[in-house]
KETITOR-351004 format. One line per 4 residues: number of its first residue (from 1); their letters; for each residue z, y, x of N, C-alpha, C, CB. Coordinates in nm, 3 decimals. Each point is the difference from the previous one (the first is absolute). Glycine has a CB too. Example, Ala and Ser with C-alpha at 12.3 -4.5 7.8 and 13.67 -1.06 7.14 Angstrom:
BEGIN
1) AS) 0.780,-0.569,1.319,0.000,0.119,-0.089,0.000,0.120,0.090,0.125,-0.117,-0.189  -0.197,0.222,0.154,0.006,0.119,0.082,0.073,0.109,-0.077,-0.215,-0.063,0.118
REM end
This chain:
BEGIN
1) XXXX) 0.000,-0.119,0.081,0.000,0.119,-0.081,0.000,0.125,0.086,0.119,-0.125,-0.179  -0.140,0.257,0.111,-0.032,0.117,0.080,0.180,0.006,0.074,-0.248,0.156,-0.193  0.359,-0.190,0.125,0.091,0.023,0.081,0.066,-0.088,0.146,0.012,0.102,-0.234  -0.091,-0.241,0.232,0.017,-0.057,0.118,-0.099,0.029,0.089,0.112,-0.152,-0.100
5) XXXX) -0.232,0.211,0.067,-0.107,0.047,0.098,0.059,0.096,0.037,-0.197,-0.064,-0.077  0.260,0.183,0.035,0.066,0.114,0.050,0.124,0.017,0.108,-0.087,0.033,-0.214  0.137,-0.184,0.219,0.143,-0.045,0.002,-0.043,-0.070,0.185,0.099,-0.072,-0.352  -0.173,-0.021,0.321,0.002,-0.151,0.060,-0.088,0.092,0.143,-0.020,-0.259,-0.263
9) XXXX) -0.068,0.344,0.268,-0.079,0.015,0.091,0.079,0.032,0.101,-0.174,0.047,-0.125  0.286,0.009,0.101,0.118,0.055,0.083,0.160,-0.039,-0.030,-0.170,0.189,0.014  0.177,-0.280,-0.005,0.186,-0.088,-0.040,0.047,0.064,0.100,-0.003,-0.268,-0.084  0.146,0.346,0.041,0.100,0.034,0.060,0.056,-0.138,0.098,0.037,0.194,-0.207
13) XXXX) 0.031,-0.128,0.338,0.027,-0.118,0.089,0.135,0.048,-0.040,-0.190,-0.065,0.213  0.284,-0.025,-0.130,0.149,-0.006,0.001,0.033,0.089,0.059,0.031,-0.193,-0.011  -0.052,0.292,0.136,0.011,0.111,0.047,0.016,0.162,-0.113,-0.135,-0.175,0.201  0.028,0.130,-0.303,-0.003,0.045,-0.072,0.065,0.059,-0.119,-0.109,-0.094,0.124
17) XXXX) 0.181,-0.037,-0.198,0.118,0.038,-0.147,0.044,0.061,0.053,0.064,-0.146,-0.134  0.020,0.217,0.226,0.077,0.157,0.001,-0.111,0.065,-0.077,0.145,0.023,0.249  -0.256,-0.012,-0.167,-0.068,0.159,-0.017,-0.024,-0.015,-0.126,-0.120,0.067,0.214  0.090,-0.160,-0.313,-0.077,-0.017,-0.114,0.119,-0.020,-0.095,-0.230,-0.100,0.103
21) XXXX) 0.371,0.087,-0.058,0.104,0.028,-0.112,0.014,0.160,-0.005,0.139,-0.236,0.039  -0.143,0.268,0.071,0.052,0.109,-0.026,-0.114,0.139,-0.106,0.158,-0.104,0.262  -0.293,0.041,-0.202,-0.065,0.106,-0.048,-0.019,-0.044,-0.166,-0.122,0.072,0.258  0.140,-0.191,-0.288,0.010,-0.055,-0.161,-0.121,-0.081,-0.008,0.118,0.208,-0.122
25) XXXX) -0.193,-0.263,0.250,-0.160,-0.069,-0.070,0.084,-0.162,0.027,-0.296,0.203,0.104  0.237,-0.254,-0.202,0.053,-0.185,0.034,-0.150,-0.016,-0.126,0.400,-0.072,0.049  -0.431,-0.060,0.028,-0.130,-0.060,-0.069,0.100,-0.027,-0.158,-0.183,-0.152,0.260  0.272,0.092,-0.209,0.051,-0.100,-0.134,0.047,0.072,-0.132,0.090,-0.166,0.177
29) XXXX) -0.080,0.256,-0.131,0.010,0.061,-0.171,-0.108,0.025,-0.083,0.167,0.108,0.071  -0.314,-0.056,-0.015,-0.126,-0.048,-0.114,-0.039,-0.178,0.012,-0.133,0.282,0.035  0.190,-0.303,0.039,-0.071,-0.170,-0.009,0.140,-0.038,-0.098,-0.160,-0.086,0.300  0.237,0.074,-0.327,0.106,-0.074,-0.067,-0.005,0.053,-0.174,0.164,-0.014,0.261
33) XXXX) -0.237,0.198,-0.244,-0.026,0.037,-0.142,-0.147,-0.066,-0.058,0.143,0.235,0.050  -0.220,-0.235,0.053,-0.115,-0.081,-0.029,0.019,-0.109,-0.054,-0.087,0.084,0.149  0.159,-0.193,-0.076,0.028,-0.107,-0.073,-0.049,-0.119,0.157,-0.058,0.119,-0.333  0.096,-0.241,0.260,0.039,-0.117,0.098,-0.145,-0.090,0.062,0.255,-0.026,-0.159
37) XXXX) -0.379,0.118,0.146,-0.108,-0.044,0.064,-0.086,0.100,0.127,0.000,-0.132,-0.245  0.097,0.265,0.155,-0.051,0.102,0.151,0.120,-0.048,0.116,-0.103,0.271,-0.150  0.263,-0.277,0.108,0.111,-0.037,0.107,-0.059,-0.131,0.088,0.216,0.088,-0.172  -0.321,-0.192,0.063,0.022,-0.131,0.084,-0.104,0.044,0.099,0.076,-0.206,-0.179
41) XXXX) -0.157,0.316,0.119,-0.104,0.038,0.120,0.023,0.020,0.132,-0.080,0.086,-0.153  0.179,0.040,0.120,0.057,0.104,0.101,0.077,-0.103,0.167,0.075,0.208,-0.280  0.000,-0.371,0.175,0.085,-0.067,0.096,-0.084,-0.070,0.053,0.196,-0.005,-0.094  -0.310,-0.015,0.024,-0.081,-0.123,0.104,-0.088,0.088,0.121,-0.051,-0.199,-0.232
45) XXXX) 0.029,0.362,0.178,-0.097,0.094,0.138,0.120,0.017,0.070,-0.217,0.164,-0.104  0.354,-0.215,0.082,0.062,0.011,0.120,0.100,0.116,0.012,-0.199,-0.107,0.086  0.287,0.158,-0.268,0.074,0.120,0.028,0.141,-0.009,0.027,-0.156,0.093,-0.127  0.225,-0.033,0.187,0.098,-0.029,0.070,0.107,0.025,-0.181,-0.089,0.093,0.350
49) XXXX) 0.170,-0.201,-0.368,0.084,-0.062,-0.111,0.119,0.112,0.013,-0.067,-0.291,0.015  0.097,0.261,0.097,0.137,0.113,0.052,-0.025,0.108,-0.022,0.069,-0.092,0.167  -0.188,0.163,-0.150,-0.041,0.115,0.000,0.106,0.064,-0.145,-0.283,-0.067,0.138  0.351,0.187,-0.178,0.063,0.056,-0.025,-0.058,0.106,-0.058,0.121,-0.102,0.132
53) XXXX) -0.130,0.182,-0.229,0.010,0.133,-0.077,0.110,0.134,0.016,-0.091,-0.182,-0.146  0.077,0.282,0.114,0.082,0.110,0.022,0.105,-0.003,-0.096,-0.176,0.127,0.091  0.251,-0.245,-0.136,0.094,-0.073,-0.046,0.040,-0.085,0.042,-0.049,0.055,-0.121  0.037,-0.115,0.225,0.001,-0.125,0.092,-0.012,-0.099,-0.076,0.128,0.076,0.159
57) XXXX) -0.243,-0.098,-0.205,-0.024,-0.136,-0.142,-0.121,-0.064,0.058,0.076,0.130,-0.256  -0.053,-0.254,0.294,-0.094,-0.115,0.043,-0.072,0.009,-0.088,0.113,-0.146,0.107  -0.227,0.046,-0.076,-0.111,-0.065,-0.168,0.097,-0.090,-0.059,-0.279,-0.032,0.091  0.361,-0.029,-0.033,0.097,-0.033,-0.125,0.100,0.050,-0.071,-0.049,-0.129,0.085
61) XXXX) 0.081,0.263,-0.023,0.074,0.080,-0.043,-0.042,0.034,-0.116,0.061,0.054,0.189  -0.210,0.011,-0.184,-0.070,0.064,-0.089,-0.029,-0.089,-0.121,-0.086,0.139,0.182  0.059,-0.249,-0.216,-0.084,-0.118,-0.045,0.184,-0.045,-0.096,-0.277,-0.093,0.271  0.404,0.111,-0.221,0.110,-0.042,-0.054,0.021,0.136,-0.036,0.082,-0.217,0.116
65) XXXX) -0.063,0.327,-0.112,0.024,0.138,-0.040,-0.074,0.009,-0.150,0.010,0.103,0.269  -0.157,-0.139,-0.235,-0.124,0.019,-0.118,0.011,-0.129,-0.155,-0.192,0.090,0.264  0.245,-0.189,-0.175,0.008,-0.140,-0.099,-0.151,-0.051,0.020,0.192,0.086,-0.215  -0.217,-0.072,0.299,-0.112,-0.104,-0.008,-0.025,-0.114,0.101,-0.092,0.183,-0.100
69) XXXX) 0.126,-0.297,-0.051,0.005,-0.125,0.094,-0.119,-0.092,0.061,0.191,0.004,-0.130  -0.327,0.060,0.103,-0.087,-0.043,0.008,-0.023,0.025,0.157,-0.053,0.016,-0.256  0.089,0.144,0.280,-0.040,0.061,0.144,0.159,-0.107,0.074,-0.152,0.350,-0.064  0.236,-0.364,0.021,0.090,-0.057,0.056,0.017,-0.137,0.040,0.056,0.162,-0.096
73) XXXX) -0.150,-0.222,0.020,-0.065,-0.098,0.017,-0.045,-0.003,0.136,-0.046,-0.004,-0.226  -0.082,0.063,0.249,-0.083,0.026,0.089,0.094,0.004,0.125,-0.174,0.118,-0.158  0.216,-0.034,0.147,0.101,0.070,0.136,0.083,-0.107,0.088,0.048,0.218,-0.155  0.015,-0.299,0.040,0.095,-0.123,0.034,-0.083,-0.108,0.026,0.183,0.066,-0.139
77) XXXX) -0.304,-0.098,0.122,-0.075,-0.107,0.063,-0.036,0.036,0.097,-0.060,-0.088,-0.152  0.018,0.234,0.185,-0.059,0.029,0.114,0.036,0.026,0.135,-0.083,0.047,-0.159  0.197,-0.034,0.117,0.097,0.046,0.124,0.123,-0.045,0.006,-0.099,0.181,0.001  0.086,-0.330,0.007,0.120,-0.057,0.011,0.055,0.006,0.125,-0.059,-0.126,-0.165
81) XXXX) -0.012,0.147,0.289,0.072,0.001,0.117,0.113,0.168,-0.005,-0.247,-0.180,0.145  0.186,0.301,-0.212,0.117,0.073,-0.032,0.058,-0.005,-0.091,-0.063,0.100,0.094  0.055,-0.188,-0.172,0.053,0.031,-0.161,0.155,-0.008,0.002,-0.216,-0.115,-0.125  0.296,0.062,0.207,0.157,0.030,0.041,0.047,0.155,0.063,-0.010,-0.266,0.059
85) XXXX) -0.087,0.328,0.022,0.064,0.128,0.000,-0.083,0.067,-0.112,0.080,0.012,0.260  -0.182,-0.014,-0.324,-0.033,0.091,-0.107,0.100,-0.005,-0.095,-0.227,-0.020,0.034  0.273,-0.094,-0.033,0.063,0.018,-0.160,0.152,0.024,0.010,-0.175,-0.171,-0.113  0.250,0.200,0.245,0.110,0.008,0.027,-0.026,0.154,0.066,0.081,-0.279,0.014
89) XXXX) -0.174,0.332,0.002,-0.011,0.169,0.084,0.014,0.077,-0.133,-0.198,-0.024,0.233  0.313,0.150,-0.175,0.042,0.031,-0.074,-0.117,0.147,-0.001,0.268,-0.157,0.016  -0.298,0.247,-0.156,-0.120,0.141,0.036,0.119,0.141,0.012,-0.271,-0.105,-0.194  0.244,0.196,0.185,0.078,0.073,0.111,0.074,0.029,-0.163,-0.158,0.120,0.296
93) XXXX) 0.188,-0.185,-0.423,0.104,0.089,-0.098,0.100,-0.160,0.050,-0.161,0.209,-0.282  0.166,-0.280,0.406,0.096,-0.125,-0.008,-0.024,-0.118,-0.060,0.129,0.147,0.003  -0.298,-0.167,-0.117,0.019,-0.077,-0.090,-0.129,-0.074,0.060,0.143,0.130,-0.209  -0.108,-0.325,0.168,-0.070,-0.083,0.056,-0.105,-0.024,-0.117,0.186,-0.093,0.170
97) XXXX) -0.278,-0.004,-0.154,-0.033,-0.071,-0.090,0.017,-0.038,-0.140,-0.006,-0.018,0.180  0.153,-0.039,-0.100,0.058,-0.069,-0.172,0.124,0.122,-0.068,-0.008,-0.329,0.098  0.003,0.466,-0.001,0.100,0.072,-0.094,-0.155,0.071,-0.080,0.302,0.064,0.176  -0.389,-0.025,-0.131,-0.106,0.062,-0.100,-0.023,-0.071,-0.114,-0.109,0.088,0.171
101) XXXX) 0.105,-0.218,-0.107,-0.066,-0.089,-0.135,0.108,0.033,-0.150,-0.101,-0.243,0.197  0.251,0.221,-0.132,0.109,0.019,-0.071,0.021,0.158,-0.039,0.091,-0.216,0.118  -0.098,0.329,-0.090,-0.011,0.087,-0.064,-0.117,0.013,-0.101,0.126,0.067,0.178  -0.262,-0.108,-0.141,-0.089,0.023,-0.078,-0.005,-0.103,-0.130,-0.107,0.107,0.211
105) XXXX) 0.206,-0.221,-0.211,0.034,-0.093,-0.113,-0.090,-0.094,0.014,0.090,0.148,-0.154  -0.220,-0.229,0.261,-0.074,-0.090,0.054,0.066,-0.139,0.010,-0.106,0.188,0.110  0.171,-0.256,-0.243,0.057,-0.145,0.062,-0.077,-0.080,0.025,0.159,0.004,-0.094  -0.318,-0.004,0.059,-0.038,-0.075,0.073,-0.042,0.003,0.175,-0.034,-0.026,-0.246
109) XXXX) 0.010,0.150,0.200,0.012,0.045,0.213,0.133,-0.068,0.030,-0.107,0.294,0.036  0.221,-0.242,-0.096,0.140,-0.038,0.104,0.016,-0.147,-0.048,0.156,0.255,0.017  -0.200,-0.348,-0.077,0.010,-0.140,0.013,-0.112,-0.008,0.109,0.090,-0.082,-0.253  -0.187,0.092,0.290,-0.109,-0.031,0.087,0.073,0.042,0.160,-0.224,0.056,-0.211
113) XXXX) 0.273,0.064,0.199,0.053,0.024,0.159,0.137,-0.069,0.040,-0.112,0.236,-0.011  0.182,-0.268,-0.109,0.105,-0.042,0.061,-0.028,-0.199,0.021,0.169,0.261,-0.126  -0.334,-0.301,0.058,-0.014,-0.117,-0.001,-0.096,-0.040,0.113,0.064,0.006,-0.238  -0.098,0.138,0.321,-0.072,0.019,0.151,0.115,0.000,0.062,-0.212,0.137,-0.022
117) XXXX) 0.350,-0.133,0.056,0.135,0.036,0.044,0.041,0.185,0.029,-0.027,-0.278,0.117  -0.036,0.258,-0.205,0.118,0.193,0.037,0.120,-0.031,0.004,-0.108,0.181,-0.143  0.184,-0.084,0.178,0.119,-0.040,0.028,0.070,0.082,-0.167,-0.014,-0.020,0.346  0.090,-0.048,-0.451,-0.003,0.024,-0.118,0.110,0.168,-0.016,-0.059,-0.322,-0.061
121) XXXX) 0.127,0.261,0.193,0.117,0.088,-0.012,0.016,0.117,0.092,0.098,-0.193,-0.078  -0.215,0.225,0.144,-0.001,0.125,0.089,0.013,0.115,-0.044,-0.114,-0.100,0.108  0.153,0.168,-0.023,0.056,0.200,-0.033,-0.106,0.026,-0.009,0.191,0.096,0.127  -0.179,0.015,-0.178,-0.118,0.097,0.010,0.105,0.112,0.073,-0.195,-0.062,-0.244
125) XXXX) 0.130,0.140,0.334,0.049,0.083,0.099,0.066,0.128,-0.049,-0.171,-0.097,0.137  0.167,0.122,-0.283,0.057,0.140,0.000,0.147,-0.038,-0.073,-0.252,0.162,-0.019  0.280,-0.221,-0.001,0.120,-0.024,-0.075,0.064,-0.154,0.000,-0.098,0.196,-0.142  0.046,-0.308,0.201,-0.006,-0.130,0.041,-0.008,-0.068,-0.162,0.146,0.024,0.268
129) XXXX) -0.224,-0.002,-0.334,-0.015,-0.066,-0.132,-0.085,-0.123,-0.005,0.030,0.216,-0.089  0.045,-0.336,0.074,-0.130,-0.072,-0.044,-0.117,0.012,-0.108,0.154,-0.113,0.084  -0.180,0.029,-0.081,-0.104,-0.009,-0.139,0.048,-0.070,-0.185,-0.179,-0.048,0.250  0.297,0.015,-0.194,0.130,-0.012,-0.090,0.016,0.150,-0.063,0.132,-0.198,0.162
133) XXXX) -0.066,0.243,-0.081,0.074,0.173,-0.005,-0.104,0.094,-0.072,0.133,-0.013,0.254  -0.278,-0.029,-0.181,-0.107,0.104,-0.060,-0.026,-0.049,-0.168,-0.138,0.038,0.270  0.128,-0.162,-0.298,-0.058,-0.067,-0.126,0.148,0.077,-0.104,-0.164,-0.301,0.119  0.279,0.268,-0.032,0.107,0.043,-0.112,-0.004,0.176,0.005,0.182,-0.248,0.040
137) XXXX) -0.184,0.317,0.081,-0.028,0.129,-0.080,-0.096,0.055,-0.046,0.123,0.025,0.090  -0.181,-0.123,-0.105,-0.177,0.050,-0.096,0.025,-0.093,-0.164,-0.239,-0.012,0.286  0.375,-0.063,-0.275,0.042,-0.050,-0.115,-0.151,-0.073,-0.054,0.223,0.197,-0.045  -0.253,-0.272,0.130,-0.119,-0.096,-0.046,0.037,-0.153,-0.022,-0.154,0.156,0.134
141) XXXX) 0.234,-0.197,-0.260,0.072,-0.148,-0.057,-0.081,-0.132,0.085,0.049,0.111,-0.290  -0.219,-0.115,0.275,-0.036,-0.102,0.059,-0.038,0.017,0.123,-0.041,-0.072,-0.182  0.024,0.180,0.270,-0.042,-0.017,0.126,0.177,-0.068,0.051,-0.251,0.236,0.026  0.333,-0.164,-0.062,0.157,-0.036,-0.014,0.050,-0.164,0.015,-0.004,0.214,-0.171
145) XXXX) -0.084,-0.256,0.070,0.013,-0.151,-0.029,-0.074,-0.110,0.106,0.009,0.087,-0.254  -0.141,0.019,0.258,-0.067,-0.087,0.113,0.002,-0.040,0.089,-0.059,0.048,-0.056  0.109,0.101,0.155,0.110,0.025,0.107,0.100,-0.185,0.052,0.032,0.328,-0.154  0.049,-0.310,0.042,0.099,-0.053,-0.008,-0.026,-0.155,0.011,0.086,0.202,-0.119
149) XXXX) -0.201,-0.239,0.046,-0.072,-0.117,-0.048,-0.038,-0.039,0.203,-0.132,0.089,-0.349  0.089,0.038,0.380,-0.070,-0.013,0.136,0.098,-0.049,0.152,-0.164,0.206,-0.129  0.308,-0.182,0.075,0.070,-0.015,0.086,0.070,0.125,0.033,-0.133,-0.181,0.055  0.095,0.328,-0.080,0.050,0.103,0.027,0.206,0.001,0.019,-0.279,0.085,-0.137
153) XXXX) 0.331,-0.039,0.275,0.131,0.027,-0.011,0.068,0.120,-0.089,-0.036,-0.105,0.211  0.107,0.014,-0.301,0.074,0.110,-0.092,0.102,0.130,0.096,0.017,-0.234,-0.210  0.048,0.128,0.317,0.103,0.063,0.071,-0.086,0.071,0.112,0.203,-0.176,-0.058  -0.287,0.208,0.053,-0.095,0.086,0.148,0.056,0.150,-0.030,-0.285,-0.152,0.019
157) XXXX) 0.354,0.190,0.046,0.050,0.224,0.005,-0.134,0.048,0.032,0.277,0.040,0.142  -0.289,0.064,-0.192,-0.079,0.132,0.064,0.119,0.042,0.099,-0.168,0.101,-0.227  0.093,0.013,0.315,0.018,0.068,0.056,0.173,0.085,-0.042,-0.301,-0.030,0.038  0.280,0.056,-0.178,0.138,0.040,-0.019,0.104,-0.101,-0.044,-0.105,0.203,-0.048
161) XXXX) 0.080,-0.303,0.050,0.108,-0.138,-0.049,-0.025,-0.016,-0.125,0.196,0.032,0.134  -0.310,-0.020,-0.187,0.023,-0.005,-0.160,-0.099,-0.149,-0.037,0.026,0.323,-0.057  0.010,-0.376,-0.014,-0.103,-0.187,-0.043,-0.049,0.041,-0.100,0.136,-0.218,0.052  -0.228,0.155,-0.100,-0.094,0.030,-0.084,0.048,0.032,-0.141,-0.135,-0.133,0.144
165) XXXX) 0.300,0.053,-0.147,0.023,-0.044,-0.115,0.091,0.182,-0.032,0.003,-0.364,0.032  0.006,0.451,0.075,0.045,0.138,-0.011,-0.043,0.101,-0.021,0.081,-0.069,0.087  -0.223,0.043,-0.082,-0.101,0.094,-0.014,-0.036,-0.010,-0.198,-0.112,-0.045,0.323  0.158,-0.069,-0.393,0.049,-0.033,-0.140,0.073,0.122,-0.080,0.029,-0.244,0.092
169) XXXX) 0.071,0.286,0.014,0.094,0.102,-0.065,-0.073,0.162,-0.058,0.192,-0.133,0.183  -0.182,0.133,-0.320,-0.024,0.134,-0.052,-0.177,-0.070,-0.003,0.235,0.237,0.123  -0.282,-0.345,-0.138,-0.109,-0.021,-0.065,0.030,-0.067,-0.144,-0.115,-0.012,0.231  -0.028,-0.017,-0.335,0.019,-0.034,-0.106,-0.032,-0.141,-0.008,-0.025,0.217,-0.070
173) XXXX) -0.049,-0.270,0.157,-0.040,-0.161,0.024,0.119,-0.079,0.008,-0.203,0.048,0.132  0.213,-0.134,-0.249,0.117,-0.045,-0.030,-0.060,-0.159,0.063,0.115,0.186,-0.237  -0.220,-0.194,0.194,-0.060,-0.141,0.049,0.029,-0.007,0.170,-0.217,-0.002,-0.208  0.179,0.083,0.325,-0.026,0.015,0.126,0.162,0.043,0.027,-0.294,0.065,0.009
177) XXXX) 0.426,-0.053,-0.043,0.106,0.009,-0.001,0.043,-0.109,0.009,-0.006,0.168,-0.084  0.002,-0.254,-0.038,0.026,-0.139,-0.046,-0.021,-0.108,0.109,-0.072,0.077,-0.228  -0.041,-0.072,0.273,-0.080,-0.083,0.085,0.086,0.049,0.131,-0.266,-0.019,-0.135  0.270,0.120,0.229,0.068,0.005,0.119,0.110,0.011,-0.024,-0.139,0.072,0.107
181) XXXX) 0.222,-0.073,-0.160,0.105,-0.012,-0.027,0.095,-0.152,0.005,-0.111,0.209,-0.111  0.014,-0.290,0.045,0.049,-0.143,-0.008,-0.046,-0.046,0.138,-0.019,-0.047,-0.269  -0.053,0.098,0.372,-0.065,-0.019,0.114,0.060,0.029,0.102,-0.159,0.024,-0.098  0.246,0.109,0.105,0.031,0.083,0.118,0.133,-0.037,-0.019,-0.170,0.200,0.024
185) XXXX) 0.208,-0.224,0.138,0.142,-0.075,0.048,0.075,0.109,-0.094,-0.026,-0.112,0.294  0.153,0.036,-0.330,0.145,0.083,-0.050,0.029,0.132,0.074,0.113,-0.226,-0.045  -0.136,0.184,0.197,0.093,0.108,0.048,-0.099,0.185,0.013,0.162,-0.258,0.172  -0.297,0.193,-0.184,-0.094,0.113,-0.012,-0.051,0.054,-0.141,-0.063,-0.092,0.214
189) XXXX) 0.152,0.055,-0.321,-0.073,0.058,-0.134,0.097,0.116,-0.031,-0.111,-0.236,-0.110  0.185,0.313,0.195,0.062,0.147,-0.042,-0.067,0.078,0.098,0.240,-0.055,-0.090  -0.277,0.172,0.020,-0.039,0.126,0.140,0.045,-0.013,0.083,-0.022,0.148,-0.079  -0.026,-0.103,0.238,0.121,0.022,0.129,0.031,0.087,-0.043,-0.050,-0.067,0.196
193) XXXX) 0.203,0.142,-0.157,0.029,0.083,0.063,-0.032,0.082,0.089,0.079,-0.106,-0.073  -0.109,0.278,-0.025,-0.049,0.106,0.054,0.105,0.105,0.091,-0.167,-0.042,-0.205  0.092,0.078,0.314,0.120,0.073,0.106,-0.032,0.149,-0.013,0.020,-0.199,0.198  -0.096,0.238,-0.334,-0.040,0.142,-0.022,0.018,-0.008,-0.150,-0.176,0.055,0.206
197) XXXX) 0.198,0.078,-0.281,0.030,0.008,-0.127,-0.165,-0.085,-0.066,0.207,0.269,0.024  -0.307,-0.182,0.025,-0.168,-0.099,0.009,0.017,-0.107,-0.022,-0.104,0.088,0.153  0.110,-0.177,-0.231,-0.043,-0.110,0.007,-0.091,-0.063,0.072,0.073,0.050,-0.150  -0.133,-0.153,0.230,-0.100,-0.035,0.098,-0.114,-0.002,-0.098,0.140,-0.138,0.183
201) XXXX) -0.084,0.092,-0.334,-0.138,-0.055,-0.080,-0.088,0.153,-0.065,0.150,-0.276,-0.097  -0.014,0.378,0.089,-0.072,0.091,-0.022,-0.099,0.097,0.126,0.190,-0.032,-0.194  -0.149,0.019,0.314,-0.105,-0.004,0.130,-0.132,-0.063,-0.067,0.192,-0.046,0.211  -0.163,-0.073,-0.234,-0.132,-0.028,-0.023,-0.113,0.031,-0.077,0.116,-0.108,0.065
205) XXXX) -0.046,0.124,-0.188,-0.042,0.084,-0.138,-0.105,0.107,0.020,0.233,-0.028,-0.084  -0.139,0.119,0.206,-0.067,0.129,0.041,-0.134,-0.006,0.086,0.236,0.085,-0.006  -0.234,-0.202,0.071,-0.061,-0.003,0.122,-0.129,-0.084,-0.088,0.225,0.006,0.233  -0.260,-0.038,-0.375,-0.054,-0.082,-0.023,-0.144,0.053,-0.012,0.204,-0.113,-0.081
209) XXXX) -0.242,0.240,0.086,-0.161,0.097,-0.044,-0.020,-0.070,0.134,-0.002,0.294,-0.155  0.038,-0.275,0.275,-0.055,-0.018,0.134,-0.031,-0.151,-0.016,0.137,0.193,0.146  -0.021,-0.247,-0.146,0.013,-0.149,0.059,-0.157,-0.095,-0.128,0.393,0.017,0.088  -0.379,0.043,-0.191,-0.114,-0.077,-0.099,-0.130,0.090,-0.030,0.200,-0.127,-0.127
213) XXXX) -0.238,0.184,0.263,-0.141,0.122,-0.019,-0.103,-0.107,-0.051,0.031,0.203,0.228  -0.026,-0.324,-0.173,-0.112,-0.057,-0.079,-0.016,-0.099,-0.096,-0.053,0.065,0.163  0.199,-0.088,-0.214,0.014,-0.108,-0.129,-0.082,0.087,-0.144,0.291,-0.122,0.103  -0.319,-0.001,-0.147,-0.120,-0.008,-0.085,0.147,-0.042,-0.153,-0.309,-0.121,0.224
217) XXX) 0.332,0.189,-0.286,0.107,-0.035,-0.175,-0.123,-0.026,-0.080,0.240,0.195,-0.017  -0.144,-0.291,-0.042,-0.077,-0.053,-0.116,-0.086,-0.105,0.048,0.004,0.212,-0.119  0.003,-0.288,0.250,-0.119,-0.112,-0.005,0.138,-0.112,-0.061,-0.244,0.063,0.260
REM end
């Protein structure tokens, strides 16, 4: 197609992703909107997978961000010799693979990556949330369930000591309460103890426009 002729005559080398994150060009964001026959193009003329966007978002970044499992498809057959750091590299908001998939509400992406081995229970860098923590403060019942179904740790802290089953408090999901609750050890189902009148959970509250610039409500 006119966009791998434009693309392929000149593939960015590895020397390269600096210069091409920074200035914002990455092949993979019109090949992944195109769809999963220009991407399979782009990998077989040879485009570098790692290669990165001015978001730090792989082609699988992009392809789990977008929900499309078709291009995700592609990506994961094609590049299996990286497909362990793609899907564990985190893009510069902290978030991997399987936390996009999980903000954007994708269970079939996050059954597929965590059934490639993602690691189910990794931080995401700005607040150490799993993909637990994100599904419950996006109060999403079945990504919640799926999670759980998947093996997800009830008892995993963020960054501020809080389990998934705390991030519950002052929500209306009585179902996603219920469920971590009967899950999460005894000794972790009361708030910690705050060493500022602030509550830690209300830190978070505040900090939440930044920390969710690109969650998608309502999927």
């Amino acid at each position: 197609g006119i966009l791998l002729t434009q693309i392929s005559g000149n593939l960015p080398t590895r020397r390269q992703r600096a210069m091409y994150s920074v200035s914002g060009w990455c092949p993979w964001k019109p090949a992944v909107n195109t769809g999963p026959v220009e991407t399979r193009a782009l990998l077989k003329a040879g485009a570098d997978p790692l290669l990165a966007d001015d978001s730090g978002n792989t082609a699988l970044h992009i392809a789990c961000k977008k929900g499309s499992l078709a291009c995700f498809g592609v990506i994961t057959q094609n590049c299996q010799r990286h497909l362990t750091s793609m899907a564990s590299f985190p893009n510069y908001s902290g978030h991997n693979c399987l936390h996009l998939a999980s903000i954007n509400g994708y269970i079939s992406l996050v059954d597929s990556l965590v059934r490639l081995g993602a690691d189910i229970n990794a931080q995401e860098q700005c607040s150490g949330r799993t993909a637990l923590h994100l599904a419950v403060d996006l109060q999403n019942p079945t990504l919640v369930c799926r999670l759980l179904d998947l093996g997800a740790d009830v008892n995993c802290l963020n960054y501020g000591g809080f389990a998934p089953y705390h991030l519950t408090y002052g929500r209306q999901n009585e179902e996603i309460r219920c469920q971590l609750f009967e899950r999460t050890a005894q000794e972790l189902r009361e708030l910690p103890e705050s060493e500022s009148d602030d509550s830690d959970m209300e830190d978070l509250d505040l900090s939440e426009d930044e920390l969710y610039d690109d969650i998608k409500f309502g999927k």
